[in-house]
CHARMM-style PDB file with segment names, atoms N, HN, CA, C and O in Angstrom:
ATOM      1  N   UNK     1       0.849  -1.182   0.000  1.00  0.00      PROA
ATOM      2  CA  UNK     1       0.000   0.000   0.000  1.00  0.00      PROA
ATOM      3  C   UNK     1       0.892   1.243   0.000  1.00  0.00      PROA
ATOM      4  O   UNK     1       1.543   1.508   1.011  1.00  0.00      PROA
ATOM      5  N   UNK     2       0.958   2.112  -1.225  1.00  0.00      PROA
ATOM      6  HN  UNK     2       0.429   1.897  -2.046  1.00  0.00      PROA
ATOM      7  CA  UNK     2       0.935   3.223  -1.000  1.00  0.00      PROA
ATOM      8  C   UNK     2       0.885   4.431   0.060  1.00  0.00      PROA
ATOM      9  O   UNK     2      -0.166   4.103   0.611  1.00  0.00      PROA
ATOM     10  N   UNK     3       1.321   5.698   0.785  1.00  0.00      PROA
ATOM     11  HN  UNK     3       2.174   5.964   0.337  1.00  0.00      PROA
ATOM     12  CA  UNK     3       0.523   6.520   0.946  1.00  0.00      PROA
ATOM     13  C   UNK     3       1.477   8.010   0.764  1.00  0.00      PROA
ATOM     14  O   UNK     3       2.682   8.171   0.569  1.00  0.00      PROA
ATOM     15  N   UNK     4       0.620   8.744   0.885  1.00  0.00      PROA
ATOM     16  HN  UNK     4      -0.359   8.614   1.043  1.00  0.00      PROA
ATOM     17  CA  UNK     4       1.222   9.918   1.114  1.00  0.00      PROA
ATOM     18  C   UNK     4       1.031  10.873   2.318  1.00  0.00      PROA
ATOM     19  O   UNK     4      -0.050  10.991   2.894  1.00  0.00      PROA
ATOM     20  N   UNK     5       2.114  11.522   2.648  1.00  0.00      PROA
ATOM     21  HN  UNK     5       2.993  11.427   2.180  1.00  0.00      PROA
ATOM     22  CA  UNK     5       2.085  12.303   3.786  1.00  0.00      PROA
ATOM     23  C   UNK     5       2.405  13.683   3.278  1.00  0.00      PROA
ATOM     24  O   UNK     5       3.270  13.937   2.440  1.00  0.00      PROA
ATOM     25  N   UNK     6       1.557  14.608   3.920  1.00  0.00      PROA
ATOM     26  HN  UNK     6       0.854  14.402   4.602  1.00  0.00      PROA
ATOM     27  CA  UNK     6       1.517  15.899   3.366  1.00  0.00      PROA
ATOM     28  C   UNK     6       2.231  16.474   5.063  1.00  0.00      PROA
ATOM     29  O   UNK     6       1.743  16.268   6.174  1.00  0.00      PROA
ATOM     30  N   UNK     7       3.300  17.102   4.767  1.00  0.00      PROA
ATOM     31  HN  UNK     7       3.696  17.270   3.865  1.00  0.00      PROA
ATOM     32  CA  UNK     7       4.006  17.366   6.227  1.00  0.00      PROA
ATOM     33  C   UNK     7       3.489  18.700   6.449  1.00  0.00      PROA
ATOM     34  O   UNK     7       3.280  19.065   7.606  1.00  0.00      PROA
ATOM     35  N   UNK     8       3.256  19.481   5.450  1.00  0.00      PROA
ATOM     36  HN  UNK     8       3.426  19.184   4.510  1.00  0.00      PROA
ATOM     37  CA  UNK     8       3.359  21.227   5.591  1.00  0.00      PROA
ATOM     38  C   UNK     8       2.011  21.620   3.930  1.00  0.00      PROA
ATOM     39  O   UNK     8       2.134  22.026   2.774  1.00  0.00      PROA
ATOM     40  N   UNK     9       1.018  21.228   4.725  1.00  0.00      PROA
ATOM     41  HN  UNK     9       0.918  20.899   5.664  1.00  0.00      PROA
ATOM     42  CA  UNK     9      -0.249  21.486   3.890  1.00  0.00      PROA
ATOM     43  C   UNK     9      -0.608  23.086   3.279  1.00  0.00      PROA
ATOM     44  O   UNK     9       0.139  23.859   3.878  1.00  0.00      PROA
ATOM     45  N   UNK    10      -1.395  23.764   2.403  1.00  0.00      PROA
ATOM     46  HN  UNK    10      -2.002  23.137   1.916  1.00  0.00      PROA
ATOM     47  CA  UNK    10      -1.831  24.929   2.398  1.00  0.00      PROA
ATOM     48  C   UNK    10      -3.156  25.014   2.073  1.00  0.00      PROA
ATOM     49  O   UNK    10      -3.712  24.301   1.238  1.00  0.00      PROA
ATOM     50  N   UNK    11      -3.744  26.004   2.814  1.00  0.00      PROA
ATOM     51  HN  UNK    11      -3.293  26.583   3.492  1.00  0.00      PROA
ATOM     52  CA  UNK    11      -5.169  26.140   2.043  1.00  0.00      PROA
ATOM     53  C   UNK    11      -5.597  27.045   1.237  1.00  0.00      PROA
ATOM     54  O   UNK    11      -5.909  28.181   1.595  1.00  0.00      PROA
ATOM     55  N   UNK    12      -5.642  26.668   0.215  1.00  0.00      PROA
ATOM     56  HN  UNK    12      -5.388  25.745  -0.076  1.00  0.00      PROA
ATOM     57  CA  UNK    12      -5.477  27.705  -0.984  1.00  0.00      PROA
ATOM     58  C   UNK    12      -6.872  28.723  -1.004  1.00  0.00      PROA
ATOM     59  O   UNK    12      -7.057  29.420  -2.001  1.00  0.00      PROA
ATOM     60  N   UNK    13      -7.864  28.771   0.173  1.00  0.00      PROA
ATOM     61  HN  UNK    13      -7.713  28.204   0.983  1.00  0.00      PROA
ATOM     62  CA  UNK    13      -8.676  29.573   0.171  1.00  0.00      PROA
ATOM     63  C   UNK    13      -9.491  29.708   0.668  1.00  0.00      PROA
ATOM     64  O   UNK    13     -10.613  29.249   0.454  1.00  0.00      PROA
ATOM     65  N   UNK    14      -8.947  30.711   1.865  1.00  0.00      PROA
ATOM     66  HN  UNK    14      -8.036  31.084   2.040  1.00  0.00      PROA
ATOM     67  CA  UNK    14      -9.638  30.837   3.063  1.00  0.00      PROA
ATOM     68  C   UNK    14      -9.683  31.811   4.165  1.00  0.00      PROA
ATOM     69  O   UNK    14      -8.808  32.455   4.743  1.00  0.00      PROA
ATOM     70  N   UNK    15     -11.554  31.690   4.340  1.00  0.00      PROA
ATOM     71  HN  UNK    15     -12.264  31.167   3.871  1.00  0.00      PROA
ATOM     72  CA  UNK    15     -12.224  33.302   4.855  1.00  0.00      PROA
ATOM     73  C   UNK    15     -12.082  33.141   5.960  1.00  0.00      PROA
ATOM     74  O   UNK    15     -12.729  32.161   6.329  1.00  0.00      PROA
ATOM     75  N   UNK    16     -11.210  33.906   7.225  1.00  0.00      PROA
ATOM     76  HN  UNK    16     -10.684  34.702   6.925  1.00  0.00      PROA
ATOM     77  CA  UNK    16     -11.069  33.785   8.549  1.00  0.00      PROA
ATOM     78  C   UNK    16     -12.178  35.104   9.593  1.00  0.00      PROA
ATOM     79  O   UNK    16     -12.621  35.105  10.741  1.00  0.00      PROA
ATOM     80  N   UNK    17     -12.267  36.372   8.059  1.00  0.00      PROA
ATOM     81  HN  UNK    17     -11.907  36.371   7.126  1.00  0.00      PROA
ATOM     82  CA  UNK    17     -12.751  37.145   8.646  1.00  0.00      PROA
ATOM     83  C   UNK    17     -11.976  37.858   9.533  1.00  0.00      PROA
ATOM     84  O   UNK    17     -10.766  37.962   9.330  1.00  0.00      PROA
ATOM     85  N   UNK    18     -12.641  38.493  10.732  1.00  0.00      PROA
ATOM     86  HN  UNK    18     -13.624  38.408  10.897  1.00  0.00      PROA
ATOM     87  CA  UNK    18     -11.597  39.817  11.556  1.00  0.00      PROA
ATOM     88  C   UNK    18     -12.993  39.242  13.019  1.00  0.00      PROA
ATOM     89  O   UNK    18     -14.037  38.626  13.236  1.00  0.00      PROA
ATOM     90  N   UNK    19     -11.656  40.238  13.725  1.00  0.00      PROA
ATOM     91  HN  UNK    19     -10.808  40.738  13.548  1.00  0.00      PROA
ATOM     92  CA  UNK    19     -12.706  39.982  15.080  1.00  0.00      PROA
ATOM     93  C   UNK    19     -12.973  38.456  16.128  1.00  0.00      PROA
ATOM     94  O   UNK    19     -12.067  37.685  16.441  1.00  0.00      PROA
ATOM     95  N   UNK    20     -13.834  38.369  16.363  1.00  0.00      PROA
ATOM     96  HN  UNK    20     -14.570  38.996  16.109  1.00  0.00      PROA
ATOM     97  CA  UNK    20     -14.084  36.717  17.027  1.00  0.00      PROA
ATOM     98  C   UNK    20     -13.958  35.661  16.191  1.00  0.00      PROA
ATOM     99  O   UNK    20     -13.256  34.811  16.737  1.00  0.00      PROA
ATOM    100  N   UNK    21     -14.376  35.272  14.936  1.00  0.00      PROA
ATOM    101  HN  UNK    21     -14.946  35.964  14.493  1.00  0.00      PROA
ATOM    102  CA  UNK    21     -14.326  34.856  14.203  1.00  0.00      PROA
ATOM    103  C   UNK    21     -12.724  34.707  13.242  1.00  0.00      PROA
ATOM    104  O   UNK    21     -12.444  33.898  12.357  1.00  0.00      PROA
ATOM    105  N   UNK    22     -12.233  35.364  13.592  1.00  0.00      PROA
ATOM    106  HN  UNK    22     -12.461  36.021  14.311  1.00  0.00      PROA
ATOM    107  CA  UNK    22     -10.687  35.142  13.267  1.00  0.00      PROA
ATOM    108  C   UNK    22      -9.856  34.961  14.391  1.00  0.00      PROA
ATOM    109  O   UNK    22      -8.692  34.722  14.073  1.00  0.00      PROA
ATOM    110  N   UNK    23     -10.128  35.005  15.889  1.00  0.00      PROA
ATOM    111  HN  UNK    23     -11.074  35.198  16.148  1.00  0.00      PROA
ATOM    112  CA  UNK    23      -9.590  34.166  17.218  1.00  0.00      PROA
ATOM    113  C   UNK    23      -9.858  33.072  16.951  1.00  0.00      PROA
ATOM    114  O   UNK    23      -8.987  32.272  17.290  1.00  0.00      PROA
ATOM    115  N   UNK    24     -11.395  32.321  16.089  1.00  0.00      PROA
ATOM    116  HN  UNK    24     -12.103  32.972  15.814  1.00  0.00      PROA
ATOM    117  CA  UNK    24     -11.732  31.221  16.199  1.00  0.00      PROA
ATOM    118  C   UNK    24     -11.173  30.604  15.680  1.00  0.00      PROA
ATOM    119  O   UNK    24     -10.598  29.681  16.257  1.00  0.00      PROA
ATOM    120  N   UNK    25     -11.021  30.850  13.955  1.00  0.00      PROA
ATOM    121  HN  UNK    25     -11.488  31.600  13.487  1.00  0.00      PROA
ATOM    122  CA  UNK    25     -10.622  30.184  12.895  1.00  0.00      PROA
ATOM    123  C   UNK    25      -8.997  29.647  12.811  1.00  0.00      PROA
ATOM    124  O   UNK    25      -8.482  28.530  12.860  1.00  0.00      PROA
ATOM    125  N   UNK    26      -8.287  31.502  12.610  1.00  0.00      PROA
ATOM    126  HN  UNK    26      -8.706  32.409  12.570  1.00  0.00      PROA
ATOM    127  CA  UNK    26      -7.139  31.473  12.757  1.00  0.00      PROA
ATOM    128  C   UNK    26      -6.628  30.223  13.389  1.00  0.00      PROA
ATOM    129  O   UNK    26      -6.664  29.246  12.641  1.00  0.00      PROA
ATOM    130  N   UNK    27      -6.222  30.049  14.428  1.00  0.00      PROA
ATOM    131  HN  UNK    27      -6.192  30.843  15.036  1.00  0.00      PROA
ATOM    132  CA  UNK    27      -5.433  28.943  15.515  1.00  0.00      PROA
ATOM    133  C   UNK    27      -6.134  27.635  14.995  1.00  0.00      PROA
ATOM    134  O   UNK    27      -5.360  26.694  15.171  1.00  0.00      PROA
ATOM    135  N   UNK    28      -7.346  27.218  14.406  1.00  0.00      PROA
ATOM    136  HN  UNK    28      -7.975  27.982  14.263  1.00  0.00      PROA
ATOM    137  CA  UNK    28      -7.290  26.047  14.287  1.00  0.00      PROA
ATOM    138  C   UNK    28      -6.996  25.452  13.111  1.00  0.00      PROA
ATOM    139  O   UNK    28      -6.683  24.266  13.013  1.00  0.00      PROA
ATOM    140  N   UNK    29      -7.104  26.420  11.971  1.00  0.00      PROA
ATOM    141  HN  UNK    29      -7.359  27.384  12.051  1.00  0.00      PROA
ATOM    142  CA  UNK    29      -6.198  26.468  10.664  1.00  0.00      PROA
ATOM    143  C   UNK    29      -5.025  26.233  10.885  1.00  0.00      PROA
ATOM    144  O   UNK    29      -4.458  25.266  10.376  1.00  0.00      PROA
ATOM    145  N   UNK    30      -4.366  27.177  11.785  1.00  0.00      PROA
ATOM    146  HN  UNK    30      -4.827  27.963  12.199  1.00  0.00      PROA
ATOM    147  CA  UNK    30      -2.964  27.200  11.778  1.00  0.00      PROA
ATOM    148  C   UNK    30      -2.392  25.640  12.558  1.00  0.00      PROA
ATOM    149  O   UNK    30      -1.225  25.335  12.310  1.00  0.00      PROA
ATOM    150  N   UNK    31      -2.865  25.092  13.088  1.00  0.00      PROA
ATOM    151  HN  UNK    31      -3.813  25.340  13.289  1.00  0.00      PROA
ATOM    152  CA  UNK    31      -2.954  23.864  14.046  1.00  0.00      PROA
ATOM    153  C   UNK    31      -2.832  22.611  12.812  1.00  0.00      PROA
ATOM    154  O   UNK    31      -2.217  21.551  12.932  1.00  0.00      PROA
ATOM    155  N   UNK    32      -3.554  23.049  11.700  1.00  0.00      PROA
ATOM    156  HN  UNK    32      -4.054  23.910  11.603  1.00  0.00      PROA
ATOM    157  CA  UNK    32      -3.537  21.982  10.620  1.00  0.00      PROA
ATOM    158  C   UNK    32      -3.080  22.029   9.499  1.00  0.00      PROA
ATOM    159  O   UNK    32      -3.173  21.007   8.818  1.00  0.00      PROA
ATOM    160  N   UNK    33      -2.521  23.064   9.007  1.00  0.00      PROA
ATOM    161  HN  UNK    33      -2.446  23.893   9.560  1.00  0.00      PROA
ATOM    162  CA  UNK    33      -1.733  23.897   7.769  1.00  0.00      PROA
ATOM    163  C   UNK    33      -0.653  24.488   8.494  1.00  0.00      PROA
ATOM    164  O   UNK    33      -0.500  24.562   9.713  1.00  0.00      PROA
ATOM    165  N   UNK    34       0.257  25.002   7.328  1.00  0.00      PROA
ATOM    166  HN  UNK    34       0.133  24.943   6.338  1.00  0.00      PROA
ATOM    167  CA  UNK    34       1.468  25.691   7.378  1.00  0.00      PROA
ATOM    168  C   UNK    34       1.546  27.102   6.782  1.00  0.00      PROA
ATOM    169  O   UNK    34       2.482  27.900   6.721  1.00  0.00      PROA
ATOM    170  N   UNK    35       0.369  27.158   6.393  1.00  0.00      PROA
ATOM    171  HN  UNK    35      -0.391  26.510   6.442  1.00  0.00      PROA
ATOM    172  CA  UNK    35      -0.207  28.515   5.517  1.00  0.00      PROA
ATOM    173  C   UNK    35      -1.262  28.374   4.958  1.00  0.00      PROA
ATOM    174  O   UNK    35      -1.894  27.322   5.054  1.00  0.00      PROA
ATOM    175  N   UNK    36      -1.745  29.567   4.141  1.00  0.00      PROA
ATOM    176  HN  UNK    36      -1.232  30.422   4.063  1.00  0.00      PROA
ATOM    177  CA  UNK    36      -3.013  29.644   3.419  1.00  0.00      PROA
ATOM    178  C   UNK    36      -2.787  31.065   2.985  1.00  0.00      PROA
ATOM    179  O   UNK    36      -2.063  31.954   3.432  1.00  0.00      PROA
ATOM    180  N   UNK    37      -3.624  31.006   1.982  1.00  0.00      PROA
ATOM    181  HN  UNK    37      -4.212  30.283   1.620  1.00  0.00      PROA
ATOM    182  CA  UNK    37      -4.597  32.091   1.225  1.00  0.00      PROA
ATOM    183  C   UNK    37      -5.347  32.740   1.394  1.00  0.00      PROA
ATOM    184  O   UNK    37      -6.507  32.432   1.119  1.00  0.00      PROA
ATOM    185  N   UNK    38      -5.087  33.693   1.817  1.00  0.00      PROA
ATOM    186  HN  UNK    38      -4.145  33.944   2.041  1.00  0.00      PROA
ATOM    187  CA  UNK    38      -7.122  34.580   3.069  1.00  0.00      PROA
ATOM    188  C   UNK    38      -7.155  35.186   1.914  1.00  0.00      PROA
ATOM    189  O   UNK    38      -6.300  35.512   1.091  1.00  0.00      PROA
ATOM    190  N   UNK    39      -8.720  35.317   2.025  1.00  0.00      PROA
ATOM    191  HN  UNK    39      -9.414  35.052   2.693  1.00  0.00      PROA
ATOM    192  CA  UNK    39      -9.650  36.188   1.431  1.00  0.00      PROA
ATOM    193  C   UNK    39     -10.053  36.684   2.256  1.00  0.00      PROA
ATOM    194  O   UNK    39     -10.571  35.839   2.985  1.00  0.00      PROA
ATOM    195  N   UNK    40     -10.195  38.047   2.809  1.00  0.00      PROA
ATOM    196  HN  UNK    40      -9.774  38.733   2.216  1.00  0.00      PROA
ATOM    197  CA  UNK    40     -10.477  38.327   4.059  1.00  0.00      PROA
ATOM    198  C   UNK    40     -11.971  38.943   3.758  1.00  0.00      PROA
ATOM    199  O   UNK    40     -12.846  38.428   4.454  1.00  0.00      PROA
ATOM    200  N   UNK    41     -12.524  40.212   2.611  1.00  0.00      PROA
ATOM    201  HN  UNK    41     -11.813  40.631   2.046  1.00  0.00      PROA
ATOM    202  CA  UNK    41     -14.021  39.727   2.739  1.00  0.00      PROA
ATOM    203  C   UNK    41     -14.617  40.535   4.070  1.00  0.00      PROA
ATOM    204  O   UNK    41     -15.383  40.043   4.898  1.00  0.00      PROA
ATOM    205  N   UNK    42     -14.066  41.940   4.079  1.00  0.00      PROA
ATOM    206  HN  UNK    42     -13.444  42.339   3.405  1.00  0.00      PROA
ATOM    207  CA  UNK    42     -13.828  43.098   4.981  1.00  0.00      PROA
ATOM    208  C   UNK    42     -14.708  44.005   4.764  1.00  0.00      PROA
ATOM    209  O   UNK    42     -14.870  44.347   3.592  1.00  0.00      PROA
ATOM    210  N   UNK    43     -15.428  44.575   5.709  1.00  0.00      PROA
ATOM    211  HN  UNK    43     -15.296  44.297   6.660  1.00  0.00      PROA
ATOM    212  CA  UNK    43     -16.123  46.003   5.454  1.00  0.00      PROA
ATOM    213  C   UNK    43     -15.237  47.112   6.692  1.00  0.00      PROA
ATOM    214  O   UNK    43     -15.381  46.992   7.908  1.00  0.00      PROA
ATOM    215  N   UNK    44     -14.325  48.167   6.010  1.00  0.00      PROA
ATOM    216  HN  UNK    44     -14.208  48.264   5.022  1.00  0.00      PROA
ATOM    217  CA  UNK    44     -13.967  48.157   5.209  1.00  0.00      PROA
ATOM    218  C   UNK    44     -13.094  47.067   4.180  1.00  0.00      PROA
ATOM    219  O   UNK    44     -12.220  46.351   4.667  1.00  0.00      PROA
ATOM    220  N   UNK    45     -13.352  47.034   3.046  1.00  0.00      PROA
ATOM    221  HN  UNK    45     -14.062  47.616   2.651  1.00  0.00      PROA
ATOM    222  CA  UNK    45     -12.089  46.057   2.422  1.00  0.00      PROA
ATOM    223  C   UNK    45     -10.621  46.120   2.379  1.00  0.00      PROA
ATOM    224  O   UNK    45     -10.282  47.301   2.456  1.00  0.00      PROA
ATOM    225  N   UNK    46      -9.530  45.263   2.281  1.00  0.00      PROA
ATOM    226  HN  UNK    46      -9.805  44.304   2.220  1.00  0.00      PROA
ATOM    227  CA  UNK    46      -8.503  45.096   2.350  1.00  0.00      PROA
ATOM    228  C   UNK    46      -8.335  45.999   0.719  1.00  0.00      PROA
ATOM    229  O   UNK    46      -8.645  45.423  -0.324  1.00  0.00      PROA
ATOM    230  N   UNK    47      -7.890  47.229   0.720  1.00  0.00      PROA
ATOM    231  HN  UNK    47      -7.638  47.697   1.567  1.00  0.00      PROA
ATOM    232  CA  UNK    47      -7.291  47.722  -0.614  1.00  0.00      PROA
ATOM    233  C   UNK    47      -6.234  48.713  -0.612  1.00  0.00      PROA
ATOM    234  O   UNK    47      -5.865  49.220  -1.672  1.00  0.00      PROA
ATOM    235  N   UNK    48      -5.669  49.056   0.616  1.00  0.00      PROA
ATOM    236  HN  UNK    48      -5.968  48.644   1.476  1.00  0.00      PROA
ATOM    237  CA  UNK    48      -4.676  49.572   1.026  1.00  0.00      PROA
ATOM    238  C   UNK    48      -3.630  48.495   1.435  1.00  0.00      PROA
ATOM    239  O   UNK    48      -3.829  47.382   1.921  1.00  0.00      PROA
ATOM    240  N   UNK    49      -2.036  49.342   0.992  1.00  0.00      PROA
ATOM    241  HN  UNK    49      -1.874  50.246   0.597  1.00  0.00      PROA
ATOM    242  CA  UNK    49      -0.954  48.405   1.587  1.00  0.00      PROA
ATOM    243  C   UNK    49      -1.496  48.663   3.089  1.00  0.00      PROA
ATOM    244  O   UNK    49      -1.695  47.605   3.687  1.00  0.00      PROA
ATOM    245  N   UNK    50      -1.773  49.809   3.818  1.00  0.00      PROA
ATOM    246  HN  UNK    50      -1.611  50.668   3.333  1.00  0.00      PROA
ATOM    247  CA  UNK    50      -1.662  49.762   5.397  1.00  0.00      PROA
ATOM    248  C   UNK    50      -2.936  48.614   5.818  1.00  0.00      PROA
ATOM    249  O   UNK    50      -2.860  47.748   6.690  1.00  0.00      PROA
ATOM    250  N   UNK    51      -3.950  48.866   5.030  1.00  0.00      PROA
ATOM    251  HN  UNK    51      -4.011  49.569   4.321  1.00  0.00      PROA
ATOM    252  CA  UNK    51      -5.271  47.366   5.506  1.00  0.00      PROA
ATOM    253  C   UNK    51      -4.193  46.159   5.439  1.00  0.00      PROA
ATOM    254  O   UNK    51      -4.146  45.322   6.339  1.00  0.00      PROA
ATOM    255  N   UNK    52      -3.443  46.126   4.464  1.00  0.00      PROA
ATOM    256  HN  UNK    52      -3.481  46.807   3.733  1.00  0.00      PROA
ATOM    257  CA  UNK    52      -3.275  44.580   4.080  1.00  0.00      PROA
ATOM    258  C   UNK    52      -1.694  44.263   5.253  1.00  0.00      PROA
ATOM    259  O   UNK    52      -1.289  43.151   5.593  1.00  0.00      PROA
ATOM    260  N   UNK    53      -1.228  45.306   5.555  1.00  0.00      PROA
ATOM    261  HN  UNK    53      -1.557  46.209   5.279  1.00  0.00      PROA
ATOM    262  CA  UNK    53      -0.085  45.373   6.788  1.00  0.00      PROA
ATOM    263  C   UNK    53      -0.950  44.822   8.150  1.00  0.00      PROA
ATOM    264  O   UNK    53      -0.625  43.824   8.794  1.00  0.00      PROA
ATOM    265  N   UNK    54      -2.220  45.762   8.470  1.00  0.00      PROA
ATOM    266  HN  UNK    54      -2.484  46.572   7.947  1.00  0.00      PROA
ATOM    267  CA  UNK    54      -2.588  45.628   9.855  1.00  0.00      PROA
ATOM    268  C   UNK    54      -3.469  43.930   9.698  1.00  0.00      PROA
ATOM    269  O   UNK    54      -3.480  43.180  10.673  1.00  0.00      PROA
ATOM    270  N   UNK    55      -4.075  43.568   8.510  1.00  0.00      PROA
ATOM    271  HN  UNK    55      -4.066  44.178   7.718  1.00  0.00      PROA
ATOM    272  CA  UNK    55      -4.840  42.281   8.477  1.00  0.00      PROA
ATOM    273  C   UNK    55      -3.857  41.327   8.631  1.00  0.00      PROA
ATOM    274  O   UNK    55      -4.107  40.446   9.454  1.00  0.00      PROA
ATOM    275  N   UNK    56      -2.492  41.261   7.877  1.00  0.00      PROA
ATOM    276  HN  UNK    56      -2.289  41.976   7.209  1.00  0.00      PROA
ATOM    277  CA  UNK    56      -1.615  40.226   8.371  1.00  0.00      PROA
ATOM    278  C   UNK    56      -1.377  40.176   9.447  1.00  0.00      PROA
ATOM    279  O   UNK    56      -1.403  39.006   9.829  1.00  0.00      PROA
ATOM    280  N   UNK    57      -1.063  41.087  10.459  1.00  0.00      PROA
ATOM    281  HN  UNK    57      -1.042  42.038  10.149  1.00  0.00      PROA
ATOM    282  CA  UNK    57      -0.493  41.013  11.779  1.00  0.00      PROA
ATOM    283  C   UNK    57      -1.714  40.402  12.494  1.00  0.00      PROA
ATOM    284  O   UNK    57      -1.540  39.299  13.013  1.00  0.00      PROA
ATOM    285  N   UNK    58      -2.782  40.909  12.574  1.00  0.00      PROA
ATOM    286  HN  UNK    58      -2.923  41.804  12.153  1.00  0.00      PROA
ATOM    287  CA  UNK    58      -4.108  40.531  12.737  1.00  0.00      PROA
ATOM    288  C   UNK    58      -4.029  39.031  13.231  1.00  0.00      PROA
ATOM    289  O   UNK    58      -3.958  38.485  14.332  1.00  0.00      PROA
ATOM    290  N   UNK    59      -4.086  38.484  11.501  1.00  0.00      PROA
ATOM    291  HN  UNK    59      -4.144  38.928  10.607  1.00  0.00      PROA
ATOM    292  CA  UNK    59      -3.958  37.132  11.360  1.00  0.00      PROA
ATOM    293  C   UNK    59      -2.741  36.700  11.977  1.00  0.00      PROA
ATOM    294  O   UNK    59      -2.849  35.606  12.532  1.00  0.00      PROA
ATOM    295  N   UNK    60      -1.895  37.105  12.027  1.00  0.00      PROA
ATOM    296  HN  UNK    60      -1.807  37.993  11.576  1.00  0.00      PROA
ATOM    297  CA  UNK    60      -0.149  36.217  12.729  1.00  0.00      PROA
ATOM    298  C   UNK    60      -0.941  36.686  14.421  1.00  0.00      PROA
ATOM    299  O   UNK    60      -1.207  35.612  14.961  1.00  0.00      PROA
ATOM    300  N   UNK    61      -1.176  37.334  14.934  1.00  0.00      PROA
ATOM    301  HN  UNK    61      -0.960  38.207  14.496  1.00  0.00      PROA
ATOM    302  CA  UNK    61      -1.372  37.485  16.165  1.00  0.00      PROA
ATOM    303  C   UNK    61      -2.325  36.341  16.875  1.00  0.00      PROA
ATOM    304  O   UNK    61      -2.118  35.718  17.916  1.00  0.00      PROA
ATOM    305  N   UNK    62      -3.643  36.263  15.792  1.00  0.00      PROA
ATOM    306  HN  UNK    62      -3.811  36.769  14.946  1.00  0.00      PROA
ATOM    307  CA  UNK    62      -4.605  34.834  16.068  1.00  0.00      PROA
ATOM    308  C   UNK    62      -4.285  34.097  16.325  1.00  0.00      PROA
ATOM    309  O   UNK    62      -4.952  33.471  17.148  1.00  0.00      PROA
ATOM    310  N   UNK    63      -2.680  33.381  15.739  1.00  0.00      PROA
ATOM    311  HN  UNK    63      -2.137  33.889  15.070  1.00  0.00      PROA
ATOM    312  CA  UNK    63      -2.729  32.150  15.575  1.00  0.00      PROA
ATOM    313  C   UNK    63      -1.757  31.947  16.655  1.00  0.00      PROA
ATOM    314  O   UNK    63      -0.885  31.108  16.430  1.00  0.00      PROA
ATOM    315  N   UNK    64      -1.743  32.454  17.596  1.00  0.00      PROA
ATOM    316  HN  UNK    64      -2.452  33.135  17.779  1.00  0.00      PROA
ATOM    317  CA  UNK    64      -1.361  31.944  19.028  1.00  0.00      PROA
ATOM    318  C   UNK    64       0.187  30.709  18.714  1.00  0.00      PROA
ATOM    319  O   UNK    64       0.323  29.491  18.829  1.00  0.00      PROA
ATOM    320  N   UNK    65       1.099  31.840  18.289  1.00  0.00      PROA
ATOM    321  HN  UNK    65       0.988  32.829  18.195  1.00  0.00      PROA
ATOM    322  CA  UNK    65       2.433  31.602  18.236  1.00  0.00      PROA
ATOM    323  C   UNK    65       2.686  30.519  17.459  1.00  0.00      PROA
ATOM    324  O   UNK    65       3.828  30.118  17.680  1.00  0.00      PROA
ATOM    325  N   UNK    66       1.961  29.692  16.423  1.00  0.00      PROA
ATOM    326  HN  UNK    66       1.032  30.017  16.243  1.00  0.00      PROA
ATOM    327  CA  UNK    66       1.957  28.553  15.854  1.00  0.00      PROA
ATOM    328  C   UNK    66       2.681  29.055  14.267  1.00  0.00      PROA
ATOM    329  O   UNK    66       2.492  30.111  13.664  1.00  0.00      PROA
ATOM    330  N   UNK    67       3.447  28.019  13.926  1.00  0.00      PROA
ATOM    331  HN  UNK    67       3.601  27.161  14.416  1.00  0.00      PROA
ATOM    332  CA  UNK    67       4.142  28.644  12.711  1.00  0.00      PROA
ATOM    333  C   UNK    67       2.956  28.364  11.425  1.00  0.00      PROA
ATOM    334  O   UNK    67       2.749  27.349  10.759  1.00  0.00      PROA
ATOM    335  N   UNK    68       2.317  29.671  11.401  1.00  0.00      PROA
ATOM    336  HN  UNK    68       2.485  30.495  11.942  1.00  0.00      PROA
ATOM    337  CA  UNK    68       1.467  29.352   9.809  1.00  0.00      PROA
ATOM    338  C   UNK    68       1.904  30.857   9.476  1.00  0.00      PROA
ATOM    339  O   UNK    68       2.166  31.793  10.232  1.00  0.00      PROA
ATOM    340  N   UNK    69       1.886  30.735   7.678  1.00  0.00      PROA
ATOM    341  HN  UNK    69       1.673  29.975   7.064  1.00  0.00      PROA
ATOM    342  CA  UNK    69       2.056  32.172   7.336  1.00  0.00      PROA
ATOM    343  C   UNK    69       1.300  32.179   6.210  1.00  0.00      PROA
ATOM    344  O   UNK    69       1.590  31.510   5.218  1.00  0.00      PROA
ATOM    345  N   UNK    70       0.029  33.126   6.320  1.00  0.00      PROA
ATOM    346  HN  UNK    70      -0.206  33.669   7.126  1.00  0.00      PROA
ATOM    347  CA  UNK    70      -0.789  34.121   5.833  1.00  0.00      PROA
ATOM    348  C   UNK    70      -0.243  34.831   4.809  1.00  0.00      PROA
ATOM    349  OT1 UNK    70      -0.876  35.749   4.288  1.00  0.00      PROA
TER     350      UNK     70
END
């Protein structure tokens, strides 16, 4: 038998959102991946470099010291 092991997964697309909903998500993504793809899906939207500076940190702060990168 065959198998494969995926050591350092990504999710190529995925809404964490801001707020409670990105305490939630964040850390348990990051718990099972090594990264991902946010669509973040913002009012306001991410269309500034400074939105897209403060949403990463955002997201690296969620994920409760676990190595995933956003």
């Amino acid at each position: 038998m065959n198998t494969i092991t995926l050591r350092s997964p990504l999710d190529m697309h995925l809404h964490v959102r801001d707020g409670e909903m990105l305490s939630v998500v964040a850390p348990l993504t990051a718990h099972h991946f090594s990264g991902a793809v946010i669509m973040p899906n913002l009012l306001p939207p991410v269309d500034t470099i400074e939105r897209l500076d403060w949403y990463t940190t955002e997201v690296r702060t969620a994920v409760l010291g676990q190595t995933f990168e956003p």
